[in-house]
N, CA, C and O atoms as CSV, one atom per row, in Angstrom:
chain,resi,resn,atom,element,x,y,z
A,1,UNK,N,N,11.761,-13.511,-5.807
A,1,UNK,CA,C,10.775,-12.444,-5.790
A,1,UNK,C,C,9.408,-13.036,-6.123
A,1,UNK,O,O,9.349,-13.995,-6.892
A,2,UNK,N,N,8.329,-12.524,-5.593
A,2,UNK,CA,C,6.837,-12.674,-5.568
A,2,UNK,C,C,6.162,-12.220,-6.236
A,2,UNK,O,O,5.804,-11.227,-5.602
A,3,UNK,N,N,5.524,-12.200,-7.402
A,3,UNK,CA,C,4.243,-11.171,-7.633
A,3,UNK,C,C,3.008,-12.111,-7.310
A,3,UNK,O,O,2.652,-13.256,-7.589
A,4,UNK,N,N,2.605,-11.188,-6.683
A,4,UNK,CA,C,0.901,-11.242,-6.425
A,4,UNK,C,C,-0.460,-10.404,-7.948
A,4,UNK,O,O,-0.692,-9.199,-8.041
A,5,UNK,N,N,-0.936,-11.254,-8.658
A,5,UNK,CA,C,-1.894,-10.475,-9.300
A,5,UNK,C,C,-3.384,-10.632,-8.748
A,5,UNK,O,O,-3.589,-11.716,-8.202
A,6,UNK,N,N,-4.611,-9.623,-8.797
A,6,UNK,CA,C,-5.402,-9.915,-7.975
A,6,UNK,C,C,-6.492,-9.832,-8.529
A,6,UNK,O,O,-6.343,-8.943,-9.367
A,7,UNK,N,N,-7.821,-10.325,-8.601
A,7,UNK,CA,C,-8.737,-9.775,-10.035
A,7,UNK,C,C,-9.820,-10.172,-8.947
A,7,UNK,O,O,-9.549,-10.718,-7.878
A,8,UNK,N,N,-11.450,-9.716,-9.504
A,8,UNK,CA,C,-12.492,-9.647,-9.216
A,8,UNK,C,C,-13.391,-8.694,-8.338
A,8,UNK,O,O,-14.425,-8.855,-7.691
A,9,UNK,N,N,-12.166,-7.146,-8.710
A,9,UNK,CA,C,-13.074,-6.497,-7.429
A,9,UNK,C,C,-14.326,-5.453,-8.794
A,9,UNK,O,O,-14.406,-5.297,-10.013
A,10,UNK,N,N,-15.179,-4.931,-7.316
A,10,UNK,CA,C,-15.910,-4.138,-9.219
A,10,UNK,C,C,-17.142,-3.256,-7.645
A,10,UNK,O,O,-16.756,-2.908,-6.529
A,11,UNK,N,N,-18.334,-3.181,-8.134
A,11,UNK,CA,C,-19.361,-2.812,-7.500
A,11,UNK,C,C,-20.366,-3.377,-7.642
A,11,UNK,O,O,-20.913,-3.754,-8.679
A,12,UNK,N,N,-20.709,-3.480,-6.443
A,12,UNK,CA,C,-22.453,-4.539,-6.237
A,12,UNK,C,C,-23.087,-3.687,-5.398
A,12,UNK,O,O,-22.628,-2.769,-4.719
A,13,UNK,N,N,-24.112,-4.062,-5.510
A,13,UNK,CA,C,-25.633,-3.330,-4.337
A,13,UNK,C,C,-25.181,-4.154,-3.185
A,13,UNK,O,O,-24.467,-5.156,-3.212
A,14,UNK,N,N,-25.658,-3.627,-2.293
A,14,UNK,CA,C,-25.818,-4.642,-1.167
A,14,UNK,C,C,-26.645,-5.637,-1.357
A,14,UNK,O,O,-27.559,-5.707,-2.179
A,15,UNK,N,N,-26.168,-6.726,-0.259
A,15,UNK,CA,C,-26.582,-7.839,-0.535
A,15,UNK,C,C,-26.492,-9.029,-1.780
A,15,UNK,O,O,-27.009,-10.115,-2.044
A,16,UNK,N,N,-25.438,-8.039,-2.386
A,16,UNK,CA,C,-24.815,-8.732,-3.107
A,16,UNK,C,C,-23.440,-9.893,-3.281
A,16,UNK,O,O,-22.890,-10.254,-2.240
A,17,UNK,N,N,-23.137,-10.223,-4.091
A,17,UNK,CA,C,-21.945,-11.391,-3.862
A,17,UNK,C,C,-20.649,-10.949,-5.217
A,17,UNK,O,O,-20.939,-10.649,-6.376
A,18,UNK,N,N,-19.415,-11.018,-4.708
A,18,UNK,CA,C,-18.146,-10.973,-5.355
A,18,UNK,C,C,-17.013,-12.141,-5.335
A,18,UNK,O,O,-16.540,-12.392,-4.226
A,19,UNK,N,N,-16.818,-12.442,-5.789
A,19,UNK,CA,C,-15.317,-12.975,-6.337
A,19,UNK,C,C,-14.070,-13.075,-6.549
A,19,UNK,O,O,-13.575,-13.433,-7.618
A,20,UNK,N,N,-13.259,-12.659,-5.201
A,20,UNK,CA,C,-11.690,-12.328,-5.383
A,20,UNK,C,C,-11.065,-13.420,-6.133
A,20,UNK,O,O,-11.779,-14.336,-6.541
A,21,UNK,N,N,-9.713,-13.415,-6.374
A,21,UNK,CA,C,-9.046,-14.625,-6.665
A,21,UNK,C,C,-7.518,-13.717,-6.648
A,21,UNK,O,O,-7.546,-12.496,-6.495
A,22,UNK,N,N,-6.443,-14.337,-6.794
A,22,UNK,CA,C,-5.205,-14.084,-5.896
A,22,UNK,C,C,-3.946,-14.992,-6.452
A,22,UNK,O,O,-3.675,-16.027,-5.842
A,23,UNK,N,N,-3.265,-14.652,-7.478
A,23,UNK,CA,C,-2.482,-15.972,-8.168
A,23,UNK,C,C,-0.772,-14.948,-7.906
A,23,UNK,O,O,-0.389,-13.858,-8.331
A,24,UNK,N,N,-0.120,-16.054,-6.965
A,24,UNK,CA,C,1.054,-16.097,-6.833
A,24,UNK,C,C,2.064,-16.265,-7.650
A,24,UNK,O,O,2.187,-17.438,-8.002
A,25,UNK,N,N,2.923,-15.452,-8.135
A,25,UNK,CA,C,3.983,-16.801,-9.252
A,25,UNK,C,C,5.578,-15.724,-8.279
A,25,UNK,O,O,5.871,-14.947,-7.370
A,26,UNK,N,N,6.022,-16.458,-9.316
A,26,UNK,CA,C,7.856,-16.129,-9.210
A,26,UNK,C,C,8.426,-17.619,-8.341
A,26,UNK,O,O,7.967,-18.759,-8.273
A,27,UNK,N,N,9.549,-17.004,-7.794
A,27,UNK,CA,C,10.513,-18.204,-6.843
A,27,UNK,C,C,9.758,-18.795,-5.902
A,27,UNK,O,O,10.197,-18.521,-4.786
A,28,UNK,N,N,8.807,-19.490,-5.872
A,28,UNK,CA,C,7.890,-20.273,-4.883
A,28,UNK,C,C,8.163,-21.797,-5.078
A,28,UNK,O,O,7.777,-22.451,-6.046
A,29,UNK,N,N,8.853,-22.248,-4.065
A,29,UNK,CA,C,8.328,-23.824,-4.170
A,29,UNK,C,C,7.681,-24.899,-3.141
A,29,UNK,O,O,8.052,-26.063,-2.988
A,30,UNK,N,N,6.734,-24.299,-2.540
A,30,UNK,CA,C,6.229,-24.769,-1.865
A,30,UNK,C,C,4.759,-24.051,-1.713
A,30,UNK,O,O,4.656,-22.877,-2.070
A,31,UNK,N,N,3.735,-24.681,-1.238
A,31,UNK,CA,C,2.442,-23.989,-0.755
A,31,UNK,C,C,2.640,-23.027,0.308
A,31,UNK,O,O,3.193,-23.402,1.342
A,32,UNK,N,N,2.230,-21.762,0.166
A,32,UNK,CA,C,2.816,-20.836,1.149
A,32,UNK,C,C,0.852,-20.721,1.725
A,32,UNK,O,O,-0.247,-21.071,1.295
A,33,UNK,N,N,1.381,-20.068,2.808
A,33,UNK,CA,C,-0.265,-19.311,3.670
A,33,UNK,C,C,-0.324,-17.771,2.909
A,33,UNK,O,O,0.443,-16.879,2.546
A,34,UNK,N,N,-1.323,-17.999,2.923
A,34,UNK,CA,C,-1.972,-17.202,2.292
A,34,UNK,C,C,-3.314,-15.871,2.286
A,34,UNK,O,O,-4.187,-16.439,2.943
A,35,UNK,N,N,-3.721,-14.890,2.018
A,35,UNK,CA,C,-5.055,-14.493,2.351
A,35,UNK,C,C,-5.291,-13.015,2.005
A,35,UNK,O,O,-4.497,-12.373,1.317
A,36,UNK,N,N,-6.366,-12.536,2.494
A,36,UNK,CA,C,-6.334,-11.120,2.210
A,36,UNK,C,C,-7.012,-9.877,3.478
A,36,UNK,O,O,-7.738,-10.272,4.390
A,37,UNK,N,N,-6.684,-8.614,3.348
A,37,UNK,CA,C,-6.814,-7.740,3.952
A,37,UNK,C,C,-7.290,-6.865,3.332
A,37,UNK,O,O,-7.386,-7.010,2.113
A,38,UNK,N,N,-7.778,-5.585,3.998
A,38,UNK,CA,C,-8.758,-4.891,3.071
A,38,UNK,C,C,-8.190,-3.280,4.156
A,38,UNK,O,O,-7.605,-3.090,5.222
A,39,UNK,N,N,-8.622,-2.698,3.392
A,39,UNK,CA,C,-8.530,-1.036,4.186
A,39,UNK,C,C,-9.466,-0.031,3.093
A,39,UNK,O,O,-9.447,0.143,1.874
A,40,UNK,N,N,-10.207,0.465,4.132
A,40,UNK,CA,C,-11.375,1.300,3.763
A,40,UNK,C,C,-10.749,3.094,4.115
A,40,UNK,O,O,-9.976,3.336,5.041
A,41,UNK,N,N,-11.234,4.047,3.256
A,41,UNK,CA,C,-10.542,5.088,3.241
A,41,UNK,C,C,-10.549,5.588,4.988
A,41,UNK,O,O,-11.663,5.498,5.503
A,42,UNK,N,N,-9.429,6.088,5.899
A,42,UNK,CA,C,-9.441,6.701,6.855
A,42,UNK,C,C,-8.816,5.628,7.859
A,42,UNK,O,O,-8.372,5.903,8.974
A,43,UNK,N,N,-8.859,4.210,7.211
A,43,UNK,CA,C,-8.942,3.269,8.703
A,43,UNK,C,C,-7.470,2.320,8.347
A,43,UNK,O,O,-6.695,2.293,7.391
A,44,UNK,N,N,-7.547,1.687,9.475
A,44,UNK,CA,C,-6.405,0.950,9.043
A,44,UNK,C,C,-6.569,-0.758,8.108
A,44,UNK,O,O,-7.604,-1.320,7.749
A,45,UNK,N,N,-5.182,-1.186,7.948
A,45,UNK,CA,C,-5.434,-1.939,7.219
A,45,UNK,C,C,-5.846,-3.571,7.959
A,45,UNK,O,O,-5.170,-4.127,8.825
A,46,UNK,N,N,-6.776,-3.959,7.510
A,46,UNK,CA,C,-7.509,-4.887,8.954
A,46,UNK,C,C,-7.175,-6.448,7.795
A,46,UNK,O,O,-6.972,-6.490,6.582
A,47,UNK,N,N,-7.245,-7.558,8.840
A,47,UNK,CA,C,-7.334,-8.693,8.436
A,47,UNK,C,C,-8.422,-9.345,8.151
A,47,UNK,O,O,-9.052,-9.794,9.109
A,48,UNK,N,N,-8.952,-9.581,6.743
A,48,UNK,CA,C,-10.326,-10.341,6.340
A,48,UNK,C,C,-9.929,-11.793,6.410
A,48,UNK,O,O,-10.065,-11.899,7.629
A,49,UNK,N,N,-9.628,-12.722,6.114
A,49,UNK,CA,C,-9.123,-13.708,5.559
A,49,UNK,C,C,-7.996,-14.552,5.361
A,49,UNK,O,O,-7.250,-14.439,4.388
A,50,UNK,N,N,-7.847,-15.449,6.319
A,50,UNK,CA,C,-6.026,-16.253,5.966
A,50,UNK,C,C,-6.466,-17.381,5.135
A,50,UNK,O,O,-7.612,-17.427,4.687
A,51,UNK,N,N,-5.469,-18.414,4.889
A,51,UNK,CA,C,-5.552,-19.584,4.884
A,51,UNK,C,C,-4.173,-20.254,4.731
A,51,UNK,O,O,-3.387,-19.869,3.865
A,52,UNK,N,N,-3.921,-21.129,5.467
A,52,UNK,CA,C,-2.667,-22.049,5.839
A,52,UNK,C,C,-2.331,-22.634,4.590
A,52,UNK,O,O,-3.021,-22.556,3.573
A,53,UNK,N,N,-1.038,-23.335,4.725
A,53,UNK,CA,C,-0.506,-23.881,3.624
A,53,UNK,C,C,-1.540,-25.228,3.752
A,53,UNK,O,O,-2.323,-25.146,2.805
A,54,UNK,N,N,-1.768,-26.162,4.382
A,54,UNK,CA,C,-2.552,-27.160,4.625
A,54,UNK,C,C,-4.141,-26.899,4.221
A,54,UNK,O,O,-4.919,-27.803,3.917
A,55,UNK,N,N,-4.442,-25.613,4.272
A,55,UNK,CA,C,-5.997,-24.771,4.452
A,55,UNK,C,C,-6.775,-24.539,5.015
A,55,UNK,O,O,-7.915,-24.219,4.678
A,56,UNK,N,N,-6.122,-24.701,6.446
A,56,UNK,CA,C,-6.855,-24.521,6.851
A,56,UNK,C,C,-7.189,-22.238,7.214
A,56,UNK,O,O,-6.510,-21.214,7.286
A,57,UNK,N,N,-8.296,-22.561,7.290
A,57,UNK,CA,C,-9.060,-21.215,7.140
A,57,UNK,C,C,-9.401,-20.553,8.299
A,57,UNK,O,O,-10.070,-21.129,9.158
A,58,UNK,N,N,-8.868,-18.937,8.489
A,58,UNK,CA,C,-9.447,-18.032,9.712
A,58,UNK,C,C,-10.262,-16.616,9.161
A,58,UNK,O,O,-10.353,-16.174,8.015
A,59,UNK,N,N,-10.643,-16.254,10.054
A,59,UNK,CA,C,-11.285,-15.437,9.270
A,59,UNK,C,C,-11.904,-14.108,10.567
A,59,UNK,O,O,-12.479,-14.303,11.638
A,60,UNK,N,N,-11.544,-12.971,9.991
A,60,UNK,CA,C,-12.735,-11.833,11.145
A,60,UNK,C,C,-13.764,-12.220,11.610
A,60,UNK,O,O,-14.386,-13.086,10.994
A,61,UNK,N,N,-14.241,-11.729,12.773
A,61,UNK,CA,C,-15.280,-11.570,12.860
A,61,UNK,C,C,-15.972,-10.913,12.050
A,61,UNK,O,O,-16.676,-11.823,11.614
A,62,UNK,N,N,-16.400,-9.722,11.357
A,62,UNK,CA,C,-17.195,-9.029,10.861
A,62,UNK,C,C,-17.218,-9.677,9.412
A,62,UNK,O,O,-17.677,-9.205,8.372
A,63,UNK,N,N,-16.685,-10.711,9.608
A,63,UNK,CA,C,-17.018,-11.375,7.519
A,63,UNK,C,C,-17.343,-12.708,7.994
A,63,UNK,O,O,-17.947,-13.219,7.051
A,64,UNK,N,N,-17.255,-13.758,9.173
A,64,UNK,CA,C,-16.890,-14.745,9.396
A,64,UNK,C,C,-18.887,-15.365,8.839
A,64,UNK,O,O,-19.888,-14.708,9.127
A,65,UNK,N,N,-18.901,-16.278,8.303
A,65,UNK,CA,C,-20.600,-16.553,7.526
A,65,UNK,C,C,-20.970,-16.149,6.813
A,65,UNK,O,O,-22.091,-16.422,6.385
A,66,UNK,N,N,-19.792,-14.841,6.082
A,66,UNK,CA,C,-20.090,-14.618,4.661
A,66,UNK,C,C,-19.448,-14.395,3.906
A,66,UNK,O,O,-19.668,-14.104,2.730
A,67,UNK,N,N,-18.250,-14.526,4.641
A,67,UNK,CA,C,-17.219,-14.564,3.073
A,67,UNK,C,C,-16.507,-15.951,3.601
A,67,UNK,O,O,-16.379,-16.354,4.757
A,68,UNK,N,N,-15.951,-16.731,1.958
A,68,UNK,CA,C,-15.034,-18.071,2.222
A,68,UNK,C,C,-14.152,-17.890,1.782
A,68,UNK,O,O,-14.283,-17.130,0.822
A,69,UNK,N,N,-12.670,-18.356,2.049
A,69,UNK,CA,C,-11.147,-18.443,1.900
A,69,UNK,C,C,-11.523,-19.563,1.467
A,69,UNK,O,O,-12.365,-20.254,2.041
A,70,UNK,N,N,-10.743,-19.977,0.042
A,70,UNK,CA,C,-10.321,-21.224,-0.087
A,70,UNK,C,C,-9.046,-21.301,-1.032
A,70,UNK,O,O,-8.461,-20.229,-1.184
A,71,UNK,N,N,-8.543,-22.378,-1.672
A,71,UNK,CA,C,-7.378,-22.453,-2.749
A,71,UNK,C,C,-7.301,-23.691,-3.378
A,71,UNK,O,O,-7.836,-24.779,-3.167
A,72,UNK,N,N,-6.201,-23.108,-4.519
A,72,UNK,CA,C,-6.372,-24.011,-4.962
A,72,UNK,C,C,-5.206,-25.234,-4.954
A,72,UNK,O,O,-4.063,-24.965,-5.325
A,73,UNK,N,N,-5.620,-26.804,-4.440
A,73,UNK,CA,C,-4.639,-27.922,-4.215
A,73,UNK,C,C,-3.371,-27.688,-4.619
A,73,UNK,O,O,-2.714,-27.954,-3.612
A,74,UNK,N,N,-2.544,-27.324,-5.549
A,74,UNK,CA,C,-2.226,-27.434,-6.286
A,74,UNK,C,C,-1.150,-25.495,-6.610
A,74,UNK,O,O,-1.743,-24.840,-7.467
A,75,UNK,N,N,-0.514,-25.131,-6.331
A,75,UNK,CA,C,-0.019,-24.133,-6.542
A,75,UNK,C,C,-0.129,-23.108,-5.492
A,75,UNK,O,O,-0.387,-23.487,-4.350
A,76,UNK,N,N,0.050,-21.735,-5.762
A,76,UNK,CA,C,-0.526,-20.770,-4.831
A,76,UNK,C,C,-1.259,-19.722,-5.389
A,76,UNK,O,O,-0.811,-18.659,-5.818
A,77,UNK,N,N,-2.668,-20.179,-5.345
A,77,UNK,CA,C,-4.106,-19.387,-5.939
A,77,UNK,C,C,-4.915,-19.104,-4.510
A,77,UNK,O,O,-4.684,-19.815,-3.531
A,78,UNK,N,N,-5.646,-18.277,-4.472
A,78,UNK,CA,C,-6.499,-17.889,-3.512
A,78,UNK,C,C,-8.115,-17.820,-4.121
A,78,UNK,O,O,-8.431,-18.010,-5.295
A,79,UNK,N,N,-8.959,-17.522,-3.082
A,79,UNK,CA,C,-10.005,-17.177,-3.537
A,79,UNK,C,C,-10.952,-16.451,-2.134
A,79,UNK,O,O,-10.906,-17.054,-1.062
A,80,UNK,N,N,-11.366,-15.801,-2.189
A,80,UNK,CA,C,-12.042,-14.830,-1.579
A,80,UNK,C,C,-13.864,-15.018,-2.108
A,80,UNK,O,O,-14.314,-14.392,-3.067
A,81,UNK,N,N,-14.551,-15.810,-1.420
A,81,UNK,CA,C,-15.960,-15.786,-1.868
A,81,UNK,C,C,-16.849,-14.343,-0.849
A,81,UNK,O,O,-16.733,-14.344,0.376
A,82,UNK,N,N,-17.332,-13.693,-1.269
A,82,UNK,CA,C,-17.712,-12.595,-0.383
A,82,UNK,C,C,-19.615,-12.554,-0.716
A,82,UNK,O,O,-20.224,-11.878,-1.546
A,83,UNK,N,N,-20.015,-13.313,0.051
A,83,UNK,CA,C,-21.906,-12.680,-0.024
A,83,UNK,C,C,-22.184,-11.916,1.257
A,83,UNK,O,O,-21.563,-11.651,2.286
A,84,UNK,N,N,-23.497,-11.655,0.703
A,84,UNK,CA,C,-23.764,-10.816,1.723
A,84,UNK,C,C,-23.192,-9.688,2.373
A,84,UNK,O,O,-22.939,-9.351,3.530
A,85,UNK,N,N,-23.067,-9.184,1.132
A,85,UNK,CA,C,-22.132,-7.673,0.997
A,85,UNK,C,C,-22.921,-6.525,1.696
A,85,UNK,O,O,-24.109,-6.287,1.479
A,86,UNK,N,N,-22.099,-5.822,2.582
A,86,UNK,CA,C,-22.748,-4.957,3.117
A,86,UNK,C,C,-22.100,-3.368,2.583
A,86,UNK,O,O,-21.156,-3.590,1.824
A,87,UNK,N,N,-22.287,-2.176,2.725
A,87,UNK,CA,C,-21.881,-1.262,2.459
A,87,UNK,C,C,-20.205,-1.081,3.022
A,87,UNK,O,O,-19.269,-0.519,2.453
A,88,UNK,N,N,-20.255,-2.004,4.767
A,88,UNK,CA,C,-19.164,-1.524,5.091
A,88,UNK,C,C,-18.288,-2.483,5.013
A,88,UNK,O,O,-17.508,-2.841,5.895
A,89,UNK,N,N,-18.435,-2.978,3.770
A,89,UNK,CA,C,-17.212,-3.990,3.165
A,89,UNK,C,C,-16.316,-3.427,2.257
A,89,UNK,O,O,-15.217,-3.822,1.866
A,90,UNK,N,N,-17.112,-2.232,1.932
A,90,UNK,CA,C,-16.207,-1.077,0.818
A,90,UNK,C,C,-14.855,-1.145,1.222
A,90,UNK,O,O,-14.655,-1.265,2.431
A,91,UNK,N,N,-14.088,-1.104,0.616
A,91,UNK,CA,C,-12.572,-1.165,0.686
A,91,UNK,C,C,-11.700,-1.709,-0.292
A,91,UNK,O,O,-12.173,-2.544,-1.063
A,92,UNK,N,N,-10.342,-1.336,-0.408
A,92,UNK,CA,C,-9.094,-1.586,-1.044
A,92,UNK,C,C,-8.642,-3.174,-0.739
A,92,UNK,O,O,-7.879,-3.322,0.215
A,93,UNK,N,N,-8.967,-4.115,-1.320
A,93,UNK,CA,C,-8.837,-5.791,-0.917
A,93,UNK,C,C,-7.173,-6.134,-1.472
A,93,UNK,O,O,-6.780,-6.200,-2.636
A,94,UNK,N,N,-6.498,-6.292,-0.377
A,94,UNK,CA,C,-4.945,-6.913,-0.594
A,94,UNK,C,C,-4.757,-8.324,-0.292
A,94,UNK,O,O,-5.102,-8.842,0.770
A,95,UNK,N,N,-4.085,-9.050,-1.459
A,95,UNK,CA,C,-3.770,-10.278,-1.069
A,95,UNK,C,C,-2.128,-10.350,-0.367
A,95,UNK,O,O,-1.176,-9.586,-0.525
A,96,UNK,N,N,-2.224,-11.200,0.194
A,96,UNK,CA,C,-0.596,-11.750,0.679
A,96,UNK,C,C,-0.261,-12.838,0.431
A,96,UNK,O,O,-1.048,-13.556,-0.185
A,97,UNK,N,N,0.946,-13.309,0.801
A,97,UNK,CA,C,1.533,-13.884,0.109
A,97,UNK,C,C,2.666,-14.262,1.310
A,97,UNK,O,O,3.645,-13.515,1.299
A,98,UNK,N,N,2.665,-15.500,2.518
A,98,UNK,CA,C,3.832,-15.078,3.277
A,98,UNK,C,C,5.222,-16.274,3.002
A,98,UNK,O,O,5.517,-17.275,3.654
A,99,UNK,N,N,5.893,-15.654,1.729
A,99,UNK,CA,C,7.097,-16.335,1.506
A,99,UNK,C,C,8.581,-15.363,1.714
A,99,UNK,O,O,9.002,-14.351,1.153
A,100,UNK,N,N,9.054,-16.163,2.713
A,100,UNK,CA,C,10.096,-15.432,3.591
A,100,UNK,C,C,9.331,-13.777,4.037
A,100,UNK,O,O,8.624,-13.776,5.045
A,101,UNK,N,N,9.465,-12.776,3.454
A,101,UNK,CA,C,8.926,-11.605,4.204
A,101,UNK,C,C,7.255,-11.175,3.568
A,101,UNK,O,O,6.850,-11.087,2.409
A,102,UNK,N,N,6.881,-11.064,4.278
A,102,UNK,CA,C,5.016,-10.496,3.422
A,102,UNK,C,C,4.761,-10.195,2.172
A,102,UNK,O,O,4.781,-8.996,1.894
A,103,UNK,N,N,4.520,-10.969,1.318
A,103,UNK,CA,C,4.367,-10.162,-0.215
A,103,UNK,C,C,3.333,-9.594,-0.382
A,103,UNK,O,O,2.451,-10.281,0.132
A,104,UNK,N,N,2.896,-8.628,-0.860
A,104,UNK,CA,C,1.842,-8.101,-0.697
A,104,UNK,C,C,0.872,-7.688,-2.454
A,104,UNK,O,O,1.611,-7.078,-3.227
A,105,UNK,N,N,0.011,-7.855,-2.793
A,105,UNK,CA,C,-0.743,-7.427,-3.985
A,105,UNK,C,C,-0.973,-5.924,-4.189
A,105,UNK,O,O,-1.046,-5.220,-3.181
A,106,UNK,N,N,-1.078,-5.440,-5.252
A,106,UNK,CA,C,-1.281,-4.197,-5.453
A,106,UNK,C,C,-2.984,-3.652,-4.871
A,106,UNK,O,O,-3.235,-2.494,-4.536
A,107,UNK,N,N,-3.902,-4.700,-4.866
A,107,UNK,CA,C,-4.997,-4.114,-4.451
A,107,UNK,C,C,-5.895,-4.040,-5.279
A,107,UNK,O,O,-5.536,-3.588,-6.366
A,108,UNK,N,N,-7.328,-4.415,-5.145
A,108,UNK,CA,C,-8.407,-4.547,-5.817
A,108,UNK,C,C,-9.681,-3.993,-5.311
A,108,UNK,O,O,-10.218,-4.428,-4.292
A,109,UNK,N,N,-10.178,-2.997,-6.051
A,109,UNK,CA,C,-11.309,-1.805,-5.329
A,109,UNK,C,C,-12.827,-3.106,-5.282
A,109,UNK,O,O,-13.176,-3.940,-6.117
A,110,UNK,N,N,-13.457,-2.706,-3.773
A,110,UNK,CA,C,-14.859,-3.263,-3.605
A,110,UNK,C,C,-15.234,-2.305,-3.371
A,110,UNK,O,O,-14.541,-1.531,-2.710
A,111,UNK,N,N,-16.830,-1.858,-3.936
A,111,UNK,CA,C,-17.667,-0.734,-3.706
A,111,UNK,C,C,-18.970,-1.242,-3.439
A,111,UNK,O,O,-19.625,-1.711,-4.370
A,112,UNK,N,N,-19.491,-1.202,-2.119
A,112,UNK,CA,C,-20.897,-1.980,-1.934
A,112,UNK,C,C,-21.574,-0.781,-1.800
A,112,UNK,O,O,-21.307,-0.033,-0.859
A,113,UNK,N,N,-22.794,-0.379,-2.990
A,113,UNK,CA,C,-23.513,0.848,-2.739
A,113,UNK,C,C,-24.972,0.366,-1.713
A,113,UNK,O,O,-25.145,-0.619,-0.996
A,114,UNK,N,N,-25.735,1.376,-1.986
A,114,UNK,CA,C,-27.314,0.641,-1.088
A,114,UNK,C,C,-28.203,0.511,-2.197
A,114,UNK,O,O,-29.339,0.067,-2.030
């Protein structure tokens, strides 16, 4: 079994910058891929962010130059760099986790006001 814990969501103005981060534990022994998704009230749940067991990094269009995926060498940590926050980044931020079936995080609120 997986838990996902997820920390750094909060509220910024626009044009502001946040800080996800994303720490895996339980039965893991290996670097799994990794990343996060987000869903804003009404819409579905969309893909922000992967990153491979190796790290390499994909990313939306609508975040791709302002937000960075990265991790850390060494375990299964995530990180979510997000500038250049716009209003319609507001949303419910889920990390994953893909060891054997999708693990999924409970979710971390972003609120970009104006």
């Amino acid at each position: 079994q997986v838990q996902l814990v997820e920390s750094g969501g909060g509220l910024v103005q626009a044009g502001g910058s946040l800080r996800l981060s994303c720490a895996a534990s339980g039965r893991i022994f290996s670097i799994r891929p990794m990343g996060w998704y987000r869903q804003a009230p009404g819409k579905q749940r969309e893909l922000v962010a992967g990153i491979t067991s190796g790290g390499s990094p994909n990313y939306a269009d609508s975040v791709r130059g302002r937000f960075t995926i990265s991790r850390e060498s060494a375990g299964n940590t995530v990180y979510l760099q997000m500038n250049s926050l716009k209003p319609e980044d507001t949303a419910v931020y889920y990390c994953y986790c893909d060891h054997g079936p999708r693990n999924w995080g409970p979710g971390t609120q972003v609120t970009v006001s104006l």
